[in-house]
Residue frames as a rotation matrix with the C-alpha (Angstrom) as fourth column:
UNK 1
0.831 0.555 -0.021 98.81
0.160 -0.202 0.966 108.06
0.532 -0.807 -0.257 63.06
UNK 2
-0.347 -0.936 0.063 101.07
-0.040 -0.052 -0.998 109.50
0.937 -0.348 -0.020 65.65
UNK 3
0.815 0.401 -0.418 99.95
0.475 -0.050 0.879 108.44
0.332 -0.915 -0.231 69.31
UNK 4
-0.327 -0.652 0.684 101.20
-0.184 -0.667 -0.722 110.89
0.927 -0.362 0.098 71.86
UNK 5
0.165 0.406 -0.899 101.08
0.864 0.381 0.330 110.56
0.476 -0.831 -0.288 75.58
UNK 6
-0.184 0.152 0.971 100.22
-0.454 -0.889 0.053 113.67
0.872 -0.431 0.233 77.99
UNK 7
-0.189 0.145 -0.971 100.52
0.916 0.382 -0.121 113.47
0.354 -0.912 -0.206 81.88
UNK 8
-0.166 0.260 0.951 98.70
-0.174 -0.957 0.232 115.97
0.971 -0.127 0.204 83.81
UNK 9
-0.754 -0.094 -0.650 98.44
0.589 0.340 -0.733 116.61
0.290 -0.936 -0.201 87.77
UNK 10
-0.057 0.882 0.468 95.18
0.008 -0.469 0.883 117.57
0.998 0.054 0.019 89.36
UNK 11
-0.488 -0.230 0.842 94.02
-0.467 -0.747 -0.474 119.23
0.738 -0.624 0.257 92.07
UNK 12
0.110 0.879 0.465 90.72
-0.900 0.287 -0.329 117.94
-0.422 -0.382 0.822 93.89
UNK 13
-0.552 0.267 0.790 89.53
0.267 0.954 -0.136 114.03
-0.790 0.136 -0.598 93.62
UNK 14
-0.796 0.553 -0.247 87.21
-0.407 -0.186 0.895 113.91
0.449 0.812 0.372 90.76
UNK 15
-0.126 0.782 0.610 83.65
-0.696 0.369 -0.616 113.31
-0.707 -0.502 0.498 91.46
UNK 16
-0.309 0.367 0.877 81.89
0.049 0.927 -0.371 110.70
-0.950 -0.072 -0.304 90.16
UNK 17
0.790 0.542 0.285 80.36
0.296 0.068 -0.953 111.93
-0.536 0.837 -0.107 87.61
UNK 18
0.251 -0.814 -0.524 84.24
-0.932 -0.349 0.095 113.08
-0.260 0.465 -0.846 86.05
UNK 19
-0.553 -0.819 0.152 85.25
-0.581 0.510 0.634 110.21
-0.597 0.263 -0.758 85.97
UNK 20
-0.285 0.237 0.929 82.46
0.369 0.921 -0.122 108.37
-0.885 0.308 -0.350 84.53
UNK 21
0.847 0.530 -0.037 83.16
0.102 -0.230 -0.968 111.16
-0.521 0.816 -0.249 81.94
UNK 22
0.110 -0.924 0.366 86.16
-0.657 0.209 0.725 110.19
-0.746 -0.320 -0.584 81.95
UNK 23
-0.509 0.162 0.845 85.24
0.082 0.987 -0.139 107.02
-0.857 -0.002 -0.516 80.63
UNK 24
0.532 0.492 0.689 83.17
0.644 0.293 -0.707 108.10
-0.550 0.820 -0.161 78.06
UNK 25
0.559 -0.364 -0.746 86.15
-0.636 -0.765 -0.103 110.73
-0.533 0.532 -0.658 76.54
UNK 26
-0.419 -0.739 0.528 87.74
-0.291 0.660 0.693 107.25
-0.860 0.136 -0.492 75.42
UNK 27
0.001 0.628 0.778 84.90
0.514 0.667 -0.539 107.31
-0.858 0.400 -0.323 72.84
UNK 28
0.737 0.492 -0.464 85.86
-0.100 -0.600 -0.794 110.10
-0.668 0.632 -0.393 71.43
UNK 29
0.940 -0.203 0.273 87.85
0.333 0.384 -0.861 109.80
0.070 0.901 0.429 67.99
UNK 30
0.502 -0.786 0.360 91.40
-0.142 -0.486 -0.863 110.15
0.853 0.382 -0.355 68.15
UNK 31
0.112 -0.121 0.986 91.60
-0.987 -0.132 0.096 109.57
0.119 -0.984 -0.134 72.13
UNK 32
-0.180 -0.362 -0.914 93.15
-0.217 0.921 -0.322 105.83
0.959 0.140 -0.245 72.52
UNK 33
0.200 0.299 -0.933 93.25
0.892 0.339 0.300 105.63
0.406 -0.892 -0.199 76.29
UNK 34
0.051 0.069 0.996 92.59
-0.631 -0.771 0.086 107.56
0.774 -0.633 0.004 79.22
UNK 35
-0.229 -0.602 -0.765 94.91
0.619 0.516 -0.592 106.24
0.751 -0.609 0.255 82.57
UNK 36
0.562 0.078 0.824 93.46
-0.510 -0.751 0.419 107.90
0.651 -0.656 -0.382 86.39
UNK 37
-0.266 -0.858 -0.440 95.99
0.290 0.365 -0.885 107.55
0.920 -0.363 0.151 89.09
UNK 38
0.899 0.412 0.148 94.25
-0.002 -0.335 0.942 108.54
0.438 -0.847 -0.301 92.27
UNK 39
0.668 -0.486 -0.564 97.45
0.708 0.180 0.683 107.86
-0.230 -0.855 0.464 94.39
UNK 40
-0.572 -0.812 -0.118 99.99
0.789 -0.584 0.191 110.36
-0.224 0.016 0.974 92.22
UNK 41
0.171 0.654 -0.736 96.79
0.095 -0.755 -0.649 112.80
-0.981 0.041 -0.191 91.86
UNK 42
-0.528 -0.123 -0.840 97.49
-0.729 -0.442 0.522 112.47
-0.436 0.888 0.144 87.60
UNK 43
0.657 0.641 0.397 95.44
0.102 0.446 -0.889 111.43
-0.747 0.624 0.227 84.62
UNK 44
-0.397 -0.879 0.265 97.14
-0.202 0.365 0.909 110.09
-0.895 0.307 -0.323 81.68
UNK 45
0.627 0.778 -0.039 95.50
0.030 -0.074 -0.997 110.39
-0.778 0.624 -0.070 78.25
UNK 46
-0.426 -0.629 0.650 97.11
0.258 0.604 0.754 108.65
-0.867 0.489 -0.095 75.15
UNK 47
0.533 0.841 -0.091 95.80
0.224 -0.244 -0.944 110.17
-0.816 0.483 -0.319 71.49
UNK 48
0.017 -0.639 0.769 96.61
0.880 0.375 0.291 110.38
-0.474 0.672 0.569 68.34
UNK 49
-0.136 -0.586 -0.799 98.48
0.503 -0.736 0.454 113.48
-0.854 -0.340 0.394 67.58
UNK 50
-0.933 -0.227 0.280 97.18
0.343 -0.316 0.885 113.83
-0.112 0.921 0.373 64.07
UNK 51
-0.177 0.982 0.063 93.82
0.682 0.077 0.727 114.50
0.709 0.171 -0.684 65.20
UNK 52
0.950 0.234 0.209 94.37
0.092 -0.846 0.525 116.97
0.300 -0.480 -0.825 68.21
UNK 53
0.076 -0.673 0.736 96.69
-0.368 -0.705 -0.606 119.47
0.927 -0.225 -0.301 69.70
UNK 54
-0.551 -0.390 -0.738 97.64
0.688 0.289 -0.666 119.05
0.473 -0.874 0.109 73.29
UNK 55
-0.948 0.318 -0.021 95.51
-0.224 -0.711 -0.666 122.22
-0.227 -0.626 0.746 74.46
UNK 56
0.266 0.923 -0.279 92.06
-0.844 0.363 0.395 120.07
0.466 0.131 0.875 73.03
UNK 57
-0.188 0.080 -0.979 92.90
0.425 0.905 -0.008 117.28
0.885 -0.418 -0.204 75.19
UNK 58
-0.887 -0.283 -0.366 93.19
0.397 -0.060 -0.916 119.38
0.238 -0.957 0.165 78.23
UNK 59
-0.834 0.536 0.128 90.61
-0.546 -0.835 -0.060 121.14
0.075 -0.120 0.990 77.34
UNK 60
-0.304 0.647 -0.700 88.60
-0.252 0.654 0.714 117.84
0.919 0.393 -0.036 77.00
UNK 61
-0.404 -0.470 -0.785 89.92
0.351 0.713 -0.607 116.88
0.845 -0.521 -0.123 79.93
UNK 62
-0.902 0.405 -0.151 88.65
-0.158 -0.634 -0.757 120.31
-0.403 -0.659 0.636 81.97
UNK 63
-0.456 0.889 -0.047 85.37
-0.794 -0.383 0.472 120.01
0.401 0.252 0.881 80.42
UNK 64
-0.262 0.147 -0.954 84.95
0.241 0.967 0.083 116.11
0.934 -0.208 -0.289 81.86
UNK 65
0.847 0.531 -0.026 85.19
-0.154 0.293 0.944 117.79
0.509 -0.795 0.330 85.01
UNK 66
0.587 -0.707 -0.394 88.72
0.763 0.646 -0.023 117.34
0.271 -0.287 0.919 85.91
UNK 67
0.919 -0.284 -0.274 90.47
-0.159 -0.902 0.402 120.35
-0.361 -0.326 -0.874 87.92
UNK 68
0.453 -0.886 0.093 94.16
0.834 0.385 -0.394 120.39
0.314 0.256 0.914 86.02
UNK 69
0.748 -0.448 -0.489 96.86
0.202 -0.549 0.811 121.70
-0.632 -0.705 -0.321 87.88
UNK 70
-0.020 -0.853 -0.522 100.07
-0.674 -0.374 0.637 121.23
-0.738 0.364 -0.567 85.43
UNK 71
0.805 -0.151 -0.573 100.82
-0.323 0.699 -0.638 119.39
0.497 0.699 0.514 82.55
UNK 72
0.745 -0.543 0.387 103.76
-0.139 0.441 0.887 116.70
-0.652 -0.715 0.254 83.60
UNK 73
0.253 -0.629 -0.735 106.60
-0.886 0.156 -0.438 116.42
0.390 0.762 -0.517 81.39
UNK 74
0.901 0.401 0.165 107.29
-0.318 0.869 -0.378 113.15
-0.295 0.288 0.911 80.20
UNK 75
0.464 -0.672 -0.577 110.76
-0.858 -0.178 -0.483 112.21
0.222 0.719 -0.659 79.83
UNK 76
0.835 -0.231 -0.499 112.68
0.347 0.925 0.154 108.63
0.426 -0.302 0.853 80.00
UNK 77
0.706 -0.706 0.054 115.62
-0.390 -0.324 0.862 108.66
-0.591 -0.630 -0.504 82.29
UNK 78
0.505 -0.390 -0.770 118.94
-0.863 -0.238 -0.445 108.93
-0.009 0.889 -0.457 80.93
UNK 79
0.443 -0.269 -0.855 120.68
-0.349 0.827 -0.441 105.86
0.826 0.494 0.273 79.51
UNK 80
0.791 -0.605 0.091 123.16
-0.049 0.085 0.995 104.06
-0.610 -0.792 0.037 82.50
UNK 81
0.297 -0.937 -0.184 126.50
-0.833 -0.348 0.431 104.99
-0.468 0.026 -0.884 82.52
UNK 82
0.823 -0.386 -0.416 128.57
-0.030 0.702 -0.712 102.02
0.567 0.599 0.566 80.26
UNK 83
0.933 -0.343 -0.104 130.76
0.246 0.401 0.882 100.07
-0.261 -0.849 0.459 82.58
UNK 84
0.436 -0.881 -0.186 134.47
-0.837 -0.473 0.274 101.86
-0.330 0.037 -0.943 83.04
UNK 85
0.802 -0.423 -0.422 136.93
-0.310 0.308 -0.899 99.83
0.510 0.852 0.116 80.64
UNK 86
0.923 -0.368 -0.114 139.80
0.273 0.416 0.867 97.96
-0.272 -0.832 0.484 82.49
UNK 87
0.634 -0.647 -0.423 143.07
-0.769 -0.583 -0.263 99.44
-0.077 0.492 -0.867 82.28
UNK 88
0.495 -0.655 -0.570 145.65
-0.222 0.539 -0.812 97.26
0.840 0.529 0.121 80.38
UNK 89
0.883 -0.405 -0.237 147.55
0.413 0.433 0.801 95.25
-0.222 -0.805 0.550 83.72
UNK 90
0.737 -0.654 -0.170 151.18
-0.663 -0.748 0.005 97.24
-0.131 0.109 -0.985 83.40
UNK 91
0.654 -0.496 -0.571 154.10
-0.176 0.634 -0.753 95.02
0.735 0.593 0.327 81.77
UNK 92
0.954 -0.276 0.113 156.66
0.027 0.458 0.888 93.26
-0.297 -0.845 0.445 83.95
């Protein structure tokens, strides 16, 4: 199994009934979780990468009912910098 994570931003709230198909897209095989954010307007949908493509999630995702706007790229921020080496105190 390879689990992938996908972040997408939507337009419109979701009605009710989206989300509470939302809820039932967690039943389908291969889908691990499904994550709504109401406050950054994105849904978050965890699956396992040997079982679908990225354009059948979204497409799950638009058929639930869910208005997607972009996909979000996903990326970790880069490493911090590695504290600057003192320089050797100069000889007397």
């Amino acid at each position: 199994m390879t689990t992938v994570d996908v972040l997408y931003r939507y337009g419109t709230a979701p009605s009710e009934r989206a989300v509470m198909a939302l809820g039932r897209l967690r039943e389908v095989y291969g889908i691990r979780r499904v994550e709504l954010r109401e406050a950054e307007k994105t849904v978050r949908v965890e699956y396992d990468a040997t079982r679908f493509s990225e354009p059948v999630v979204e497409g799950l995702l638009r058929r639930s009912g869910i208005e997607i706007v972009e996909q979000v790229t996903l990326a970790f921020p880069p490493p911090p910098a590695p504290p600057a080496e003192a320089a050797p105190a100069p000889a007397k």
